[in-house]
C-alpha positions as CSV (number, residue, x, y, z in Angstrom):
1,X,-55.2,52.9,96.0
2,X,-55.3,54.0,99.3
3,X,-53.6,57.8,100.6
4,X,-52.9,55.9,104.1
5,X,-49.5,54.8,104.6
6,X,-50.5,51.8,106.7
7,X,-53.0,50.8,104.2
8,X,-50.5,50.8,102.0
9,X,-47.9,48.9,103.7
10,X,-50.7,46.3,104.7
11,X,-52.2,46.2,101.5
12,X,-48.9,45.0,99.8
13,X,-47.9,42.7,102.4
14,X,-51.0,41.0,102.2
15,X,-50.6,40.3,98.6
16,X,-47.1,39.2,98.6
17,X,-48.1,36.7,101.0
18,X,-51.5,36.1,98.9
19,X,-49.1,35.3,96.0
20,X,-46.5,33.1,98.3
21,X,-49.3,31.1,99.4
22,X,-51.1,30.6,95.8
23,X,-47.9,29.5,94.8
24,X,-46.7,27.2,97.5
25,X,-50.8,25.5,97.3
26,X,-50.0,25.0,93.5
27,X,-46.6,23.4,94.0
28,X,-48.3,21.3,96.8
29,X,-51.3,20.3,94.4
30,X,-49.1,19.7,91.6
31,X,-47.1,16.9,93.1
32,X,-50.0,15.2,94.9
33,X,-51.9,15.5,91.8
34,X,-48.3,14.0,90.3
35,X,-48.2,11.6,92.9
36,X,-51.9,10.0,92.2
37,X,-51.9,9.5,88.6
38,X,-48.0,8.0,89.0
39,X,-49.9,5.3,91.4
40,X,-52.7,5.0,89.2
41,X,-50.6,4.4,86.1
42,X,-48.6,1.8,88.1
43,X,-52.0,0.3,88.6
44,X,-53.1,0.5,85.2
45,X,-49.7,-1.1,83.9
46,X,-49.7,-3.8,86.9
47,X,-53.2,-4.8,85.4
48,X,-52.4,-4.8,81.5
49,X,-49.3,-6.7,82.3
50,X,-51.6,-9.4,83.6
51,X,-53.8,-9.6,81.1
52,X,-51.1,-10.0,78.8
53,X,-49.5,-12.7,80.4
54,X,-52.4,-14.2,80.3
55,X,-53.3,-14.3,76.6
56,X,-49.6,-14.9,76.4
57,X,-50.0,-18.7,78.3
58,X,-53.3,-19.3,76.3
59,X,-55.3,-18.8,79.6
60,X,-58.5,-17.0,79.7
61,X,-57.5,-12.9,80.1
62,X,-60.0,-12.8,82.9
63,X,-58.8,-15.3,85.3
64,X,-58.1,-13.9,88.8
65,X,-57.9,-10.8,87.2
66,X,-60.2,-9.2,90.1
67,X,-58.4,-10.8,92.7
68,X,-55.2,-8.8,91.5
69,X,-56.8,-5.6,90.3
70,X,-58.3,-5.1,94.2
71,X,-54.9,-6.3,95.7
72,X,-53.4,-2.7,92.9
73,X,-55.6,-0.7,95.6
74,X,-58.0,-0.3,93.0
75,X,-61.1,-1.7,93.0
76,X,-62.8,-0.5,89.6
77,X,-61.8,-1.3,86.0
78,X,-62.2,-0.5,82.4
79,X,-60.7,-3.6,80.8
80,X,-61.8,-4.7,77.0
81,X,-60.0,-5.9,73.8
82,X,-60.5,-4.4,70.2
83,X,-59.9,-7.0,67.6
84,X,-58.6,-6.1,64.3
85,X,-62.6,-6.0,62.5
86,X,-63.7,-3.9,65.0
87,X,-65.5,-6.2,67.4
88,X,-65.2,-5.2,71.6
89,X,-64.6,-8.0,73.7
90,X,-65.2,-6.7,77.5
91,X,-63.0,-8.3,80.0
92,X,-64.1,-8.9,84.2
93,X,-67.7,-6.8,84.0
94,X,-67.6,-7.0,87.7
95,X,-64.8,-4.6,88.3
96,X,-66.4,-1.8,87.0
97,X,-69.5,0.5,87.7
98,X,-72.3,0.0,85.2
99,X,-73.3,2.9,85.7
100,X,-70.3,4.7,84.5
101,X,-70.3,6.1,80.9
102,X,-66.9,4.1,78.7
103,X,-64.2,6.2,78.7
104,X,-63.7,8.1,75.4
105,X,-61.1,6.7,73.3
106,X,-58.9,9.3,71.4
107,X,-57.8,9.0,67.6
108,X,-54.7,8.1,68.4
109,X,-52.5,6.9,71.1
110,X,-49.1,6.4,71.7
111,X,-48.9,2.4,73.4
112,X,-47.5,1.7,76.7
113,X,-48.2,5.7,77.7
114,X,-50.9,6.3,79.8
115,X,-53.3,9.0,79.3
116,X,-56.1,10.9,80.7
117,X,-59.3,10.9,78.6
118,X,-63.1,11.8,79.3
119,X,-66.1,9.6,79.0
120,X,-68.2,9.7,76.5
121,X,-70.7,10.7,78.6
122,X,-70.0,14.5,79.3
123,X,-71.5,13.8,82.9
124,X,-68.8,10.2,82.9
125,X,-65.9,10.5,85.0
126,X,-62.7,11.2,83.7
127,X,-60.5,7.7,83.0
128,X,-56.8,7.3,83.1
129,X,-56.4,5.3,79.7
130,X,-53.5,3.0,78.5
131,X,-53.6,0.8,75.5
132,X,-51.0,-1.9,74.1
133,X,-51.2,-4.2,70.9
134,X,-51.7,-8.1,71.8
135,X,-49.3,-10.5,70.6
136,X,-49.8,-12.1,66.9
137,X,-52.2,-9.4,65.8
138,X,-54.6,-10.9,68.3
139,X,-56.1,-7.0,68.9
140,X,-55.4,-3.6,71.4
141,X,-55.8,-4.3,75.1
142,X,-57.0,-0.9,76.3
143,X,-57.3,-1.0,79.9
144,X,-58.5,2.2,81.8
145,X,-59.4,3.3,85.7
146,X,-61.6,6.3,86.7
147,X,-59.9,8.9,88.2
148,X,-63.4,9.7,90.8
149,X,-61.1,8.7,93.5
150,X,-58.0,10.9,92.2
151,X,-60.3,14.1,91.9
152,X,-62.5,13.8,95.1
153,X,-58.6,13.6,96.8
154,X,-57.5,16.4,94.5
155,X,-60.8,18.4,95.1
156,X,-60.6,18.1,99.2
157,X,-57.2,19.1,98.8
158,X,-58.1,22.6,97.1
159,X,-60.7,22.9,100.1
160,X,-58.3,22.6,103.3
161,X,-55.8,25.4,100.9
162,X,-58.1,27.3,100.4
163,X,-59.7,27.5,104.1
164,X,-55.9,27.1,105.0
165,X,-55.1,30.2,102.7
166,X,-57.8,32.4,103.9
167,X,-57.3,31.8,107.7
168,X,-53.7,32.6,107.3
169,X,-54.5,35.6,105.7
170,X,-56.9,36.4,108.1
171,X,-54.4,36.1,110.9
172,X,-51.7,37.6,109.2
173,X,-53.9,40.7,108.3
174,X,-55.3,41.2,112.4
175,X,-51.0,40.7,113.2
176,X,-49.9,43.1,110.4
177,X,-52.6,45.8,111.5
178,X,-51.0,46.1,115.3
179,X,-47.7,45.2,114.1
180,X,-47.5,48.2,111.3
181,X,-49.8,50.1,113.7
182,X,-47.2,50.3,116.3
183,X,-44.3,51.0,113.7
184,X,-45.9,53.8,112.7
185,X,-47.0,55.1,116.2
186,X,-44.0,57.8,116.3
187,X,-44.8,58.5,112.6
188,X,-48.3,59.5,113.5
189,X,-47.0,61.5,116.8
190,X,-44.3,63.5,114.6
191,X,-47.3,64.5,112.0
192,X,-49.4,65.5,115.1
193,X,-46.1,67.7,116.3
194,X,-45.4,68.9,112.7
195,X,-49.5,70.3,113.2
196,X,-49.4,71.9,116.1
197,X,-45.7,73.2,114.8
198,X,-47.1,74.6,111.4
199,X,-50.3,75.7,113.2
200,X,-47.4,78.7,115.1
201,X,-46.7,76.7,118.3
202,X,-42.9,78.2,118.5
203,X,-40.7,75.6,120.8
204,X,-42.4,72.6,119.8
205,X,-40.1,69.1,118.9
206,X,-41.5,66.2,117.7
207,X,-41.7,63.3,120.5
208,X,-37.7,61.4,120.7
209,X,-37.6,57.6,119.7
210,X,-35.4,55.2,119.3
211,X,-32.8,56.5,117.9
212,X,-31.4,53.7,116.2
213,X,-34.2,53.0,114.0
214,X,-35.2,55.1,110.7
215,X,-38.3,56.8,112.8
216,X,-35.4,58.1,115.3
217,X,-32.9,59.6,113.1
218,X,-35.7,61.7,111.0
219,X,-36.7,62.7,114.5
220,X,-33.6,63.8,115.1
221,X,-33.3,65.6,112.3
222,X,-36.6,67.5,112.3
223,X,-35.3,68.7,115.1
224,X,-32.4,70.0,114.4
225,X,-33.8,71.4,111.6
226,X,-36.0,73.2,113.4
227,X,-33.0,74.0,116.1
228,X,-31.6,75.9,112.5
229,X,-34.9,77.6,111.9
230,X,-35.5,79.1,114.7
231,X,-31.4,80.2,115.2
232,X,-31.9,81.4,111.6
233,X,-35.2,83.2,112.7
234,X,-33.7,84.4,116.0
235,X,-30.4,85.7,113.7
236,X,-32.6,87.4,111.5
237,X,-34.4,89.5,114.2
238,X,-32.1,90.9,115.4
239,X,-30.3,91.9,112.0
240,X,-33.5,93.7,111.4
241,X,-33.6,95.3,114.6
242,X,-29.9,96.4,114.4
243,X,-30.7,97.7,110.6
244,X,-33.4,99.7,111.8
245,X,-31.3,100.9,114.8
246,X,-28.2,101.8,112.4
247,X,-30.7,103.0,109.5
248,X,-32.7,105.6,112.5
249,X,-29.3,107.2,113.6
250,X,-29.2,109.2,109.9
251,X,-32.4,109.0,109.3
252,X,-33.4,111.0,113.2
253,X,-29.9,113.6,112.0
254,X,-31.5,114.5,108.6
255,X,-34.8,115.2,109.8
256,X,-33.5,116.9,113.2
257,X,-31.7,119.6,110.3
258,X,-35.1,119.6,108.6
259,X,-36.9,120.2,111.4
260,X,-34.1,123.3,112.8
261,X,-34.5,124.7,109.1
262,X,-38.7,124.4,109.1
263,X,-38.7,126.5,112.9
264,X,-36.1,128.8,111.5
265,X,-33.5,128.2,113.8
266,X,-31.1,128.7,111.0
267,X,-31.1,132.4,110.6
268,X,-28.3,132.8,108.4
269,X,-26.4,131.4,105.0
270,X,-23.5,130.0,107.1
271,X,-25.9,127.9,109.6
272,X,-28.1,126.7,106.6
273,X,-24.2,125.4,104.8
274,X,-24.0,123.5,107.9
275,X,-27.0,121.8,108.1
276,X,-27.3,121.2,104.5
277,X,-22.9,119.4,104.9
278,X,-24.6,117.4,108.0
279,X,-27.6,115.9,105.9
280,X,-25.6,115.4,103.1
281,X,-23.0,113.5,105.0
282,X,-25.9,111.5,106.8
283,X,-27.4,111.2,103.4
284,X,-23.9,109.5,102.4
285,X,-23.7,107.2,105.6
286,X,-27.2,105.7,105.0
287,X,-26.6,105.0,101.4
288,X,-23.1,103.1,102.5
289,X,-25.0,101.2,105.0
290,X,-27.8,100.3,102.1
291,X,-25.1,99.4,99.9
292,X,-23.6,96.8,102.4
293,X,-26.6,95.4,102.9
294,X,-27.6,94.9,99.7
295,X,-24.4,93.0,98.7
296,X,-25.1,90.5,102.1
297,X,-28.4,90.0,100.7
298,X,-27.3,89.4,97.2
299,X,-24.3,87.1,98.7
300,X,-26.9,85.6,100.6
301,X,-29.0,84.4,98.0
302,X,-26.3,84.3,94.8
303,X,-23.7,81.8,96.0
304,X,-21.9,81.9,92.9
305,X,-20.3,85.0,92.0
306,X,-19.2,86.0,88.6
307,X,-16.1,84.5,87.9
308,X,-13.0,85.3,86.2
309,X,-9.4,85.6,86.7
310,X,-8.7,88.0,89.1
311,X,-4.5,89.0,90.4
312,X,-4.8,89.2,94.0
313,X,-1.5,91.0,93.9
314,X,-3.3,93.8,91.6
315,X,-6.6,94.2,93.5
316,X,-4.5,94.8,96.6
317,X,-2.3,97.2,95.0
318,X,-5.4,99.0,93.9
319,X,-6.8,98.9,97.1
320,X,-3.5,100.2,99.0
321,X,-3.5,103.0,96.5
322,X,-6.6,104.1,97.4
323,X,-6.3,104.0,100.9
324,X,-3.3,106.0,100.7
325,X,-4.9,108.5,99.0
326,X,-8.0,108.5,101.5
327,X,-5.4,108.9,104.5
328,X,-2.3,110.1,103.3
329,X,-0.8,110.2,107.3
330,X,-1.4,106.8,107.7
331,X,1.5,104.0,106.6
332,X,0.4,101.4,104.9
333,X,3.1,98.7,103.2
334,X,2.3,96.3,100.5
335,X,3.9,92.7,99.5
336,X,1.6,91.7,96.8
337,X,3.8,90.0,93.9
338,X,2.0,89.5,90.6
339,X,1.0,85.8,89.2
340,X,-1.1,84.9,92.6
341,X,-4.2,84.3,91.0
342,X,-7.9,83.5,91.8
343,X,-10.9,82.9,90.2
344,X,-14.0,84.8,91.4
345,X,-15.3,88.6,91.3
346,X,-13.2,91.1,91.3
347,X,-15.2,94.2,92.1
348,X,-16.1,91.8,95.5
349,X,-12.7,90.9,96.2
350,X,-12.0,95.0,95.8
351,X,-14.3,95.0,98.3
352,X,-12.6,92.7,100.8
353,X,-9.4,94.7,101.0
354,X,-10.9,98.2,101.1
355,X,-13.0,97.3,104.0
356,X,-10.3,95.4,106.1
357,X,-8.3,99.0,105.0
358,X,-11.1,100.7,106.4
359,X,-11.4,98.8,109.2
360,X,-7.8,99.3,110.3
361,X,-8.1,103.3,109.9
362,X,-11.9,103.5,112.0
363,X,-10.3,101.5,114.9
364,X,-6.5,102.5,115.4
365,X,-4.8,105.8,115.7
366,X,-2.9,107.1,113.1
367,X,0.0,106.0,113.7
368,X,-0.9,102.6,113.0
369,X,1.3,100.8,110.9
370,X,-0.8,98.5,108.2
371,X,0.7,95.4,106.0
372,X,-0.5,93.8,103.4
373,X,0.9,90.2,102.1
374,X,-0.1,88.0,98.9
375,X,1.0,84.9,98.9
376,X,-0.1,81.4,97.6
377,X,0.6,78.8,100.5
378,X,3.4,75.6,100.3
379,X,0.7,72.9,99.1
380,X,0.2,75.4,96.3
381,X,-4.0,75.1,96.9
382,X,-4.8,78.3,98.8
383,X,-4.1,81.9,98.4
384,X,-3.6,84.0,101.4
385,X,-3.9,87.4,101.7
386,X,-2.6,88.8,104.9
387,X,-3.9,92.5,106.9
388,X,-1.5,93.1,109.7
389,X,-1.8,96.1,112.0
390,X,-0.1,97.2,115.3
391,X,-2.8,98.8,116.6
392,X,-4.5,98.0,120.1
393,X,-5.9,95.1,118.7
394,X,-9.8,93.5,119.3
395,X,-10.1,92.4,122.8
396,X,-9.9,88.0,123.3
397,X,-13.5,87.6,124.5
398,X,-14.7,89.6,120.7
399,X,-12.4,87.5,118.6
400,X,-15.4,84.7,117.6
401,X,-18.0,87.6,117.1
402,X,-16.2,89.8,114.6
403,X,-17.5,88.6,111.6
404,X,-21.4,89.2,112.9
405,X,-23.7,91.2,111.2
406,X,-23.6,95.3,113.2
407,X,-21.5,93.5,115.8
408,X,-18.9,96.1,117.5
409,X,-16.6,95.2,120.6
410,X,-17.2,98.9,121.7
411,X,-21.2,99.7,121.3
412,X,-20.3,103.4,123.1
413,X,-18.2,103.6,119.4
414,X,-22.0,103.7,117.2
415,X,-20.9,106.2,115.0
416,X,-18.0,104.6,113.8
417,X,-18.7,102.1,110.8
418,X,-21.7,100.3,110.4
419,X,-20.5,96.5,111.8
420,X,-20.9,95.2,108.4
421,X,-17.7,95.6,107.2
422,X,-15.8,92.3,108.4
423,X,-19.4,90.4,107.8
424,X,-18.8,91.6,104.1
425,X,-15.5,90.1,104.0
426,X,-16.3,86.7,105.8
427,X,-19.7,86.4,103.1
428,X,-17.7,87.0,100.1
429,X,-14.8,85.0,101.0
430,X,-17.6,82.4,101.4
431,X,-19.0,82.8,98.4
432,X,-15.8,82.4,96.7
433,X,-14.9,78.7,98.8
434,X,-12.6,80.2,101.3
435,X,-13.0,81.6,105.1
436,X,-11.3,84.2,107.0
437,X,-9.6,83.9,110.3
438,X,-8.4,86.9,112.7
439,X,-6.2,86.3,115.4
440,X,-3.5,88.4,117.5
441,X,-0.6,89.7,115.5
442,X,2.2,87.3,116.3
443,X,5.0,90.5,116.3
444,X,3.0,92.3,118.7
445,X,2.1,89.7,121.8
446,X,-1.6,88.8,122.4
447,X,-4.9,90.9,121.2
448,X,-6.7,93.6,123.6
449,X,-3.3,94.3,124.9
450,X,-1.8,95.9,121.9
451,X,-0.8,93.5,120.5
452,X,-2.8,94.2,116.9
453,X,-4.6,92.1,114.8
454,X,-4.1,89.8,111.9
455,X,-6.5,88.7,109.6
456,X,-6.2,85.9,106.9
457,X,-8.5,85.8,104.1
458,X,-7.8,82.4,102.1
459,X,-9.4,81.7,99.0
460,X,-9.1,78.6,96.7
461,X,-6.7,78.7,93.8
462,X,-7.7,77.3,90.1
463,X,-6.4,73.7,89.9
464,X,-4.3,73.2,87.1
């Protein structure tokens, strides 16, 4: 089997016409070869019937018999009668070839139903045979034609098929070639493309066509696959270059302290404390950064968390209690009644509330005023839960951003958080079938004009 997809497509249109036309030259054979023997049986019956007549009105069988085979369209004859002691009485010589070997006579046969038989001469033609008894036990009238004419007809017939058939499948195999040829043109450009695209030639699209036909769509979308690819590749640049940027800030702080204790520029227990609190806490900031990033990778690659039956109202009371505890100056007010429940992990949804908490207290004074609402919405599908601050809210323009990886509306603010925190929230709710959305707070006019911030994180809730 040919590997070639033309070959293939050629090579099986070829044979289901090769089949169509075997067929249709059978069918066409078969009914001239029905059509023939019909006329020669006529023949054959038009001739007996005379003969019997004949013997019928006491007249010699013979008489004129000739005159009425030729006028049958036949001009050659097998005519004899078999009496009852086995004698052969031939009948008009003249209409037959002497040449010819008899006709074979079977065992048996049925009267009145023409047959074909051989000669007894395997090199004889074949004859078309039909016998009937004579009247008053007078003997079998067995009259018979050769079919020479029939199968010269019959054999120039299977010539002009078969020239017919080959010529047509000639022709159809030179049109098929430059038809599927040209179908497969774009085909052959998008593999050339898809070379010179795996061989590392960034920015290259496979050549447009029509985009109506199959060819044009899967154009289309290797494109914009590759449109994906390269966003994706682009997007995970720069996440590496902005992990190595947030990772070097600690890592430049810890060995800056090394390298003041290794010149001895800290002389004395006091200046060593120091150092030793600043790499520690540098220490502590690069392993919360690791941390995040490990659970975007693993959210990244596990869709599914573990699931269970979490109480949103719990988590965030959990959460509030913790953050309270963390800043006790800070006011933070809870509406979380019990019975809203979820399915999904509850050490990640822990996660979503403590770092929207944490959010709110790295980017608003402390006098910020922080709410938190549970609810399950109208419809009875959806479970929101609610962060509301009065802070100076996230200017307009940084709204659609938020959620990026080590994004920050204020870049001159580095040392504050990592920019993972709100990516965390948006990946988990994700992973769990919901979204988040941050907007303005409605109760405090529009956002970057202090007007605070709102954000919605709404996850499915357990049908049933």
């Amino acid at each position: 089997m040919p590997r070639s997809l033309r070959a293939r497509l050629l090579l099986a249109l070829l044979a289901l016409v090769a089949v169509v036309l075997l067929a249709l030259d059978a069918v066409v054979y078969g009914a001239l070869r029905g059509y023939l023997l019909d006329r020669t049986d006529t023949s054959l019956r038009g001739v007996q019937s005379r003969v019997v007549k004949q013997v019928r009105q006491g007249l010699p069988p013979a008489q004129g018999l000739a005159a009425d085979a030729k006028m049958l369209g036949t001009s050659e004859y097998f005519i004899e009668i078999r009496r009852p002691n086995g004698t052969v009485t031939p009948l008009v010589k003249g209409l037959r070839n002497p040449d010819d070997a008899p006709p074979s006579l079977p065992a048996e046969s049925r009267p009145g139903k023409p047959l074909t038989v051989g000669a007894v001469d395997a090199d004889g033609p074949d004859y078309r045979l039909l016998t009937r008894p004579l009247p008053n036990n007078r003997g079998t009238l067995v009259t018979a034609v050769p079919l020479t004419s029939v199968d010269g007809t019959l054999r120039r017939l299977l010539l002009i098929e078969g020239v017919a058939t080959a010529a047509a499948l000639a022709l159809l195999t030179a049109a098929g070639l430059w038809i599927v040829r040209r179908g497969l043109r774009p085909l052959e450009s998008m593999a050339r493309d898809a070379d010179a695209i795996a061989a590392g030639r960034g920015g290259h699209r496979v050549a447009p066509a029509d985009s109506g036909s199959e060819v044009g769509r899967l154009g289309l979308a290797l494109n914009t696959m590759l449109d994906g690819q390269e966003a994706t590749q682009e997007r995970l640049r720069q996440f590496i270059a902005d992990a190595s940027h947030e990772l070097r800030t600690p890592v430049t702080a810890i060995l800056g302290y090394a390298d003041l204790h290794a010149q001895g520029a800290l002389p004395g227990p006091e200046q060593v404390g120091k150092a030793m609190d600043g790499i520690a806490g540098e220490a502590l900031r690069m392993r919360r950064l690791v941390d995040d990033l490990l659970l975007l990778a693993r959210l990244d690659t596990v869709r599914a968390p573990e699931r269970g039956a979490v109480d949103l109202g719990e988590v965030a009371e959990a959460a509030v209690g913790a953050a309270r505890a963390v800043a006790p100056e800070r006011r933070v007010e809870l509406e979380a009644p019990r019975g809203v429940v979820v399915y999904g992990d509850e050490e990640q949804l822990r996660r979503v509330v403590d770092n929207l908490l944490a959010n709110v207290r790295t980017h608003t004074p402390p006098t910020t005023t922080t709410r938190i609402l549970v609810h399950s919405t109208t419809d009875g599908a959806w479970a929101d839960l609610v962060v509301t601050d009065d802070g100076p809210g996230i200017p307009a323009e940084s709204l659609p951003k938020v959620f990026d990886r080590f994004y920050r509306a204020d870049r001159s603010r580095s040392g504050k958080g990592s920019g993972l925190g709100l990516a965390i929230v948006a990946a988990v709710a994700e992973a769990h079938g919901g979204r988040v959305e941050v907007a303005a707070s409605q109760a405090a006019g529009p956002a970057g004009a202090g007007g605070g911030t709102r954000v919605t994180v709404r996850l499915p809730l357990p049908r049933g």
